[in-house]
BADRENPA-264603 format. One record per atom (N, C-alpha, C): residue number from 1; residue in one letter; atom name; y, x, z. Coordinates in steps of 0.2 Angstrom, whole numbers, plus 5000, padded with zeros to 4 digits. Each point is the difference from the previous one (the first is absolute). Layout:
BEGIN
{NUM; 'A'; 'CA'; {Y; X; Z}},
...
END
This chain:
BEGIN
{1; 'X'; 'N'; {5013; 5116; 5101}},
{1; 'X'; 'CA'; {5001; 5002; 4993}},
{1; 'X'; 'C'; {5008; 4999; 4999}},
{2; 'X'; 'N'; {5000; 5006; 4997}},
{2; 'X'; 'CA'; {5009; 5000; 4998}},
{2; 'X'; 'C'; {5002; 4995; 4994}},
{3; 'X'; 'N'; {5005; 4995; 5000}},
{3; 'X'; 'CA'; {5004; 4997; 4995}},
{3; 'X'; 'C'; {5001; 5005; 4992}},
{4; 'X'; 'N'; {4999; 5006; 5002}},
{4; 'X'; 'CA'; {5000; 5004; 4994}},
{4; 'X'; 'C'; {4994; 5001; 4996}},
{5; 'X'; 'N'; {4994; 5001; 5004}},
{5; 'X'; 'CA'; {4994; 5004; 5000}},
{5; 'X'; 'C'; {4996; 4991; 4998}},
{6; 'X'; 'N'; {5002; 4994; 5003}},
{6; 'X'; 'CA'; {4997; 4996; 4997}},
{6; 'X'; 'C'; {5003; 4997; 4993}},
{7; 'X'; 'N'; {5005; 5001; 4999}},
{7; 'X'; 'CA'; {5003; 5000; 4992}},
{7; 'X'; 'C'; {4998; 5004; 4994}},
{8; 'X'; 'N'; {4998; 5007; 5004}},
{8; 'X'; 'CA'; {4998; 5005; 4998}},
{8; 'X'; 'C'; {4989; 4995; 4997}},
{9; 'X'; 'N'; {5000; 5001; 5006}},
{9; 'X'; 'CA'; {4992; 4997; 5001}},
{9; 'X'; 'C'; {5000; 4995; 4993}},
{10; 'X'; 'N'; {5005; 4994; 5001}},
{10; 'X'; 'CA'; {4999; 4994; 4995}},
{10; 'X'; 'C'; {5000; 5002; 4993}},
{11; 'X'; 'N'; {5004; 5004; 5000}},
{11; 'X'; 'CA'; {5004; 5003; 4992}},
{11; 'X'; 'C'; {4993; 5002; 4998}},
{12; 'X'; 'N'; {4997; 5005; 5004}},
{12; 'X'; 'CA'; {4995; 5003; 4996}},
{12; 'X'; 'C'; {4991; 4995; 5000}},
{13; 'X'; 'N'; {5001; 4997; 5004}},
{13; 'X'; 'CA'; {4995; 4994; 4998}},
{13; 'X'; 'C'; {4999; 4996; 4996}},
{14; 'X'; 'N'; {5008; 4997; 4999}},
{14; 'X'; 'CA'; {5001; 4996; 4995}},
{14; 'X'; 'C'; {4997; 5001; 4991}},
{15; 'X'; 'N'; {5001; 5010; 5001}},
{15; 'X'; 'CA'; {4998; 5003; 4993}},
{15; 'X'; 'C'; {4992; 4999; 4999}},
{16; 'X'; 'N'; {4997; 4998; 5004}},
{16; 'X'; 'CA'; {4992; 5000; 5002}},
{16; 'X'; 'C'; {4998; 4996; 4993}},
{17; 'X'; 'N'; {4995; 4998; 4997}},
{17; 'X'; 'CA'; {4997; 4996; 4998}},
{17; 'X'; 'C'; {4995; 4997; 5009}},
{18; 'X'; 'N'; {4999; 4991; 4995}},
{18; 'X'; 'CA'; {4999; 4995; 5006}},
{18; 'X'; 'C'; {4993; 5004; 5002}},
{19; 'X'; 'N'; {4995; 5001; 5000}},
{19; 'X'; 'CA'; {4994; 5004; 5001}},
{19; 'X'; 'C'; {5001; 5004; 5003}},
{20; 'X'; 'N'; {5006; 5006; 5001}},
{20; 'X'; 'CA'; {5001; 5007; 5003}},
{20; 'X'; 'C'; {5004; 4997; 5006}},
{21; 'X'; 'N'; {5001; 4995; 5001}},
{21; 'X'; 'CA'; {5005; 4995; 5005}},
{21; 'X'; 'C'; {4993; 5000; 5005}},
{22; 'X'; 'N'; {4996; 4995; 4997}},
{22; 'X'; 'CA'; {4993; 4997; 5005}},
{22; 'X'; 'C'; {4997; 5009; 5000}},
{23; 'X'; 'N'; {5000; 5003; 5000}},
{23; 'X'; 'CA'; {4997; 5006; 5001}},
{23; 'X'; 'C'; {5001; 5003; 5004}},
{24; 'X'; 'N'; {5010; 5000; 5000}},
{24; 'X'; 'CA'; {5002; 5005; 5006}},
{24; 'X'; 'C'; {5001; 4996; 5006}},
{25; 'X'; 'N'; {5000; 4992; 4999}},
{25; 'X'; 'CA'; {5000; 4996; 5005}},
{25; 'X'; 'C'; {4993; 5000; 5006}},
{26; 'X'; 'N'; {4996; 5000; 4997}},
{26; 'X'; 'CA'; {4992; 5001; 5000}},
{26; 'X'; 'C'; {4998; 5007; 5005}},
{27; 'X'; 'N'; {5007; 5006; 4997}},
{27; 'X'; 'CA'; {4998; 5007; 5004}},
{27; 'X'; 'C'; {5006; 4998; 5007}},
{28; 'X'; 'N'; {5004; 4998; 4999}},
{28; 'X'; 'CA'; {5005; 4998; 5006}},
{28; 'X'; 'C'; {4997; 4996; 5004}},
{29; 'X'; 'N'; {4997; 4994; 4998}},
{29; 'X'; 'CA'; {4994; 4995; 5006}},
{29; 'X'; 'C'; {4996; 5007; 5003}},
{30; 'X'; 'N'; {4997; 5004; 4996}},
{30; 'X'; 'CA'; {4995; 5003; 5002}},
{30; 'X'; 'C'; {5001; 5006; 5006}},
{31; 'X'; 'N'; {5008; 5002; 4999}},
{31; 'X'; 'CA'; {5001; 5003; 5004}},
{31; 'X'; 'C'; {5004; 5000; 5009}},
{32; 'X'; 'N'; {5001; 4992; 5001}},
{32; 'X'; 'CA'; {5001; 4998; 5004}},
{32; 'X'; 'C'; {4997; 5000; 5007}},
{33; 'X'; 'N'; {4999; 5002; 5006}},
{33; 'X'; 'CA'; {4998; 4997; 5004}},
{33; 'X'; 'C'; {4996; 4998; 5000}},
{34; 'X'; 'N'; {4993; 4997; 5006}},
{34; 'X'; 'CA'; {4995; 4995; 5001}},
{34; 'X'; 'C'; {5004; 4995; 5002}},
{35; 'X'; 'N'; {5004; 5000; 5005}},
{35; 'X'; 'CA'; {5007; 4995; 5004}},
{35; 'X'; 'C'; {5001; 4999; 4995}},
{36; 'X'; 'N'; {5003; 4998; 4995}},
{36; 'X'; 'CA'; {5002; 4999; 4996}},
{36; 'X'; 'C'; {4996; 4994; 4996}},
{37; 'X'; 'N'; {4996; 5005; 4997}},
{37; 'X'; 'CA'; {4996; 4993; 4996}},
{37; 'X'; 'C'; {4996; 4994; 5005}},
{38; 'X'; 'N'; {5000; 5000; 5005}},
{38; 'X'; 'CA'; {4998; 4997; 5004}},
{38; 'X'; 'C'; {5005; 4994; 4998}},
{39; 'X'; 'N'; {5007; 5002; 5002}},
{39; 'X'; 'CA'; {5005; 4994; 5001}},
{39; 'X'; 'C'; {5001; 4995; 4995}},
{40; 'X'; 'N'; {4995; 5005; 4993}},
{40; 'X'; 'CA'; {5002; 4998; 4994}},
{40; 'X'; 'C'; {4996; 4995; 4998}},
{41; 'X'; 'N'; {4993; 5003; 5004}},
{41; 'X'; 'CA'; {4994; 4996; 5000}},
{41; 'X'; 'C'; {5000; 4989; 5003}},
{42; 'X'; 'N'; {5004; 5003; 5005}},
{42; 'X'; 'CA'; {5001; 4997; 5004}},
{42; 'X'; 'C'; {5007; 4993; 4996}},
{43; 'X'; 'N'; {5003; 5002; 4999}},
{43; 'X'; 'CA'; {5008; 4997; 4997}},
{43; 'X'; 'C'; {4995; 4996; 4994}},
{44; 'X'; 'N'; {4994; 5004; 4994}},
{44; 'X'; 'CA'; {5000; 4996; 4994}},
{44; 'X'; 'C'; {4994; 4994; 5004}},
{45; 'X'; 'N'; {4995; 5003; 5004}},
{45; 'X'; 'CA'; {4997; 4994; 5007}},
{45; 'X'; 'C'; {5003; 4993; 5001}},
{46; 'X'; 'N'; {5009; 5001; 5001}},
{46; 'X'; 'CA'; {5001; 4993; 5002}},
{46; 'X'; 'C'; {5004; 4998; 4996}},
{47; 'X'; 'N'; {5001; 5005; 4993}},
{47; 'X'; 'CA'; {5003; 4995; 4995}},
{47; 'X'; 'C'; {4993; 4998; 4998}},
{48; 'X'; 'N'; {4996; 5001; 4997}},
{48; 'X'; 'CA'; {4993; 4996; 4997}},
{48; 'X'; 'C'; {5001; 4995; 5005}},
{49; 'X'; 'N'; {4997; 5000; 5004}},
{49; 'X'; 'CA'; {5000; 4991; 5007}},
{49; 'X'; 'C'; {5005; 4998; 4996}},
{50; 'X'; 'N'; {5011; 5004; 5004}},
{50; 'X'; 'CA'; {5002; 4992; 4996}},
{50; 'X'; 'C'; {5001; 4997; 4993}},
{51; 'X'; 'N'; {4997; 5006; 4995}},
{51; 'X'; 'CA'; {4998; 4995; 4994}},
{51; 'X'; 'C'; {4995; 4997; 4998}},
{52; 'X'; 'N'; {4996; 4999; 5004}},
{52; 'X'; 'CA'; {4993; 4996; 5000}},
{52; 'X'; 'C'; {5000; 4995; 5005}},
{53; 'X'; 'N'; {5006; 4999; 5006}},
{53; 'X'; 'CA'; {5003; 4995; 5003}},
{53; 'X'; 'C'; {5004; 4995; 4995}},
{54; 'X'; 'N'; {5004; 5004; 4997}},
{54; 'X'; 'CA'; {5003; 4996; 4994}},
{54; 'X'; 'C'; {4999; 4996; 4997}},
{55; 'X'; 'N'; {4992; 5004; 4997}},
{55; 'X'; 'CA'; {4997; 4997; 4992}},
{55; 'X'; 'C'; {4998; 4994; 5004}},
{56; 'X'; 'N'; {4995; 5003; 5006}},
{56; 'X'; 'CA'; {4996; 4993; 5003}},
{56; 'X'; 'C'; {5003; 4994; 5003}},
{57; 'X'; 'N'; {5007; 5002; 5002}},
{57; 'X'; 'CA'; {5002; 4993; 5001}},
{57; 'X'; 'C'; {5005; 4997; 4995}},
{58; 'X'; 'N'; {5000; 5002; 4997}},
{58; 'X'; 'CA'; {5003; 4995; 4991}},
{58; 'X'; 'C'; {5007; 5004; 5001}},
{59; 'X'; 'N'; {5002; 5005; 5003}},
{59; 'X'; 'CA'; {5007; 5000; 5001}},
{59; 'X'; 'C'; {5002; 5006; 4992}},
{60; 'X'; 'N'; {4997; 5002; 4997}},
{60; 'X'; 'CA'; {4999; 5003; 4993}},
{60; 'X'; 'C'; {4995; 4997; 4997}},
{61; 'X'; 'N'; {5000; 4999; 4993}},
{61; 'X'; 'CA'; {4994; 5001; 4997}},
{61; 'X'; 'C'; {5000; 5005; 4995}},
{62; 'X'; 'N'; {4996; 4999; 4996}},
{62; 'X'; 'CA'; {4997; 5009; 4995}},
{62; 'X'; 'C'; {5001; 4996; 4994}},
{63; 'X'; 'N'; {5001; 5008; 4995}},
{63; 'X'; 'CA'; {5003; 4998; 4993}},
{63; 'X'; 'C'; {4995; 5004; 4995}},
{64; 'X'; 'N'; {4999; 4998; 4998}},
{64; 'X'; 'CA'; {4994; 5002; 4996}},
{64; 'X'; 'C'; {5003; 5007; 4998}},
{65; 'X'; 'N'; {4994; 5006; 4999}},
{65; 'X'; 'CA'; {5000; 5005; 4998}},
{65; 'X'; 'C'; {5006; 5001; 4992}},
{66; 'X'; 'N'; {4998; 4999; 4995}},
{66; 'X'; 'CA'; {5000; 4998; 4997}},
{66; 'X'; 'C'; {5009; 4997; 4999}},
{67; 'X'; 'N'; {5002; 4997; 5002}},
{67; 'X'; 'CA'; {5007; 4996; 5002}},
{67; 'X'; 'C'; {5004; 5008; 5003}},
{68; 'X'; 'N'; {4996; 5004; 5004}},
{68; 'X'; 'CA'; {5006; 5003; 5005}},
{68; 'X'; 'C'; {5001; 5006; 4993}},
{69; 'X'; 'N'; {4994; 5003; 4997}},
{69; 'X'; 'CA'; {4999; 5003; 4992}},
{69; 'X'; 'C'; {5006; 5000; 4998}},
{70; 'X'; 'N'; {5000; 4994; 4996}},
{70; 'X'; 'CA'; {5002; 4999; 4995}},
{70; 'X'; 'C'; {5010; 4999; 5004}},
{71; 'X'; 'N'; {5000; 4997; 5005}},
{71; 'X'; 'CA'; {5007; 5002; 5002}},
{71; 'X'; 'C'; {5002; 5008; 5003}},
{72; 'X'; 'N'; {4998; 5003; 5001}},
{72; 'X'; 'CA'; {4999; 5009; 5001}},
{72; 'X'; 'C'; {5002; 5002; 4993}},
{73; 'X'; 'N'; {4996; 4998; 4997}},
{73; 'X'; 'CA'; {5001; 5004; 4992}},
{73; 'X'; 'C'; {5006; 4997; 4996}},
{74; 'X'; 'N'; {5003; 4992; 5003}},
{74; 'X'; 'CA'; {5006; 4997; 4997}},
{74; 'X'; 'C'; {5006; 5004; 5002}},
{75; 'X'; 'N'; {4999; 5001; 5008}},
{75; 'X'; 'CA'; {5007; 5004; 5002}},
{75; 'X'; 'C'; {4999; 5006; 4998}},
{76; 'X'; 'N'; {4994; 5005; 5002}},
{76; 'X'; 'CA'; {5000; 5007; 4995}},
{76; 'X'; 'C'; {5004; 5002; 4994}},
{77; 'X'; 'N'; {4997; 4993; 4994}},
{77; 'X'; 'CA'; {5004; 5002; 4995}},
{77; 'X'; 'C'; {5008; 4999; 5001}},
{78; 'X'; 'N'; {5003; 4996; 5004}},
{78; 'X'; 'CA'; {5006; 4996; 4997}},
{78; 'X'; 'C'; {5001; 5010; 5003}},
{79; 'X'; 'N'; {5000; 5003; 5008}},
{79; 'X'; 'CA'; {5002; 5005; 5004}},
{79; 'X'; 'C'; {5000; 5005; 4992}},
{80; 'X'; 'N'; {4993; 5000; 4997}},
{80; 'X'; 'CA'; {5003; 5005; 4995}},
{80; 'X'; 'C'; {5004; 5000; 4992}},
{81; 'X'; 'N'; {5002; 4992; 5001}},
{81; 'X'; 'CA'; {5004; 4999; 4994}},
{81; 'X'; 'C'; {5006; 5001; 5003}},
{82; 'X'; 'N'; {5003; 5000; 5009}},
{82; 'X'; 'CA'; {5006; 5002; 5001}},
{82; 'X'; 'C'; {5002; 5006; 4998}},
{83; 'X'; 'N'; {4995; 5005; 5004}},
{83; 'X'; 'CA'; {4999; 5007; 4999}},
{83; 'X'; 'C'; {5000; 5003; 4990}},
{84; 'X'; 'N'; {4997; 4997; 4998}},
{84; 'X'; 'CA'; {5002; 5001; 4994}},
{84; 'X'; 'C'; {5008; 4998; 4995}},
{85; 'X'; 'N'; {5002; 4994; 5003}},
{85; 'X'; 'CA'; {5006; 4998; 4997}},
{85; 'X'; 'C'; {5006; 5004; 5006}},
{86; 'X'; 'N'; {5000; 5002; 5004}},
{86; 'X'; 'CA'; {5002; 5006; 5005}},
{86; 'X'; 'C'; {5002; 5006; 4996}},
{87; 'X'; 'N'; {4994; 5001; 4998}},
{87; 'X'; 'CA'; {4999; 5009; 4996}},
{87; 'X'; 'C'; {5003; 4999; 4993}},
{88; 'X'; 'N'; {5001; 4996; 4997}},
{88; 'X'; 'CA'; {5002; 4999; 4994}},
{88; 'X'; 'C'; {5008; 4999; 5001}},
{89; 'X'; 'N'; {5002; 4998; 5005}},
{89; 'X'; 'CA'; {5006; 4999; 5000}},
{89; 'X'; 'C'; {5003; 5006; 5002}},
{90; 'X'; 'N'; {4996; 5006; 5001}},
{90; 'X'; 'CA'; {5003; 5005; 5002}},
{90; 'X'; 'C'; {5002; 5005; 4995}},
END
């Protein structure tokens, strides 16, 4: 892919609402190769193992549901009170 045509690409994906993102992602997966998702198959295979090597040997622990929420929603907001105080200064 050309440096033009993938700027070109972003630009127009970015205008998507997040939904029509998971959707043209969804038809892109879907149009891939078998090879392909084999590898891919394969690649999320050995991430699970080493994240369940992790958990199991104490070398992470887990953080409640709940905790990861509520920090998601903290930085969401601050990201759109940037973007608001951004646009107002404009």
């Amino acid at each position: 892919m050309t440096v033009a045509l993938k700027k070109k690409a972003g630009e127009l994906v970015a205008k998507l609402k997040p939904e029509d993102r998971v959707e043209l992602a969804d038809l892109l997966y879907a149009t891939l190769p078998p090879e392909y998702e084999l590898g891919v198959d394969e690649s999320w295979d050995r991430e699970i193992d080493r994240r369940l090597d992790e958990l199991e040997s104490g070398r992470v622990k887990t953080i409640p549901s709940a905790q990861v929420h509520a920090e998601m929603r903290r930085r969401l907001n601050e990201i759109k009170a940037r973007r608001l105080s951004t646009q107002r200064a404009d």
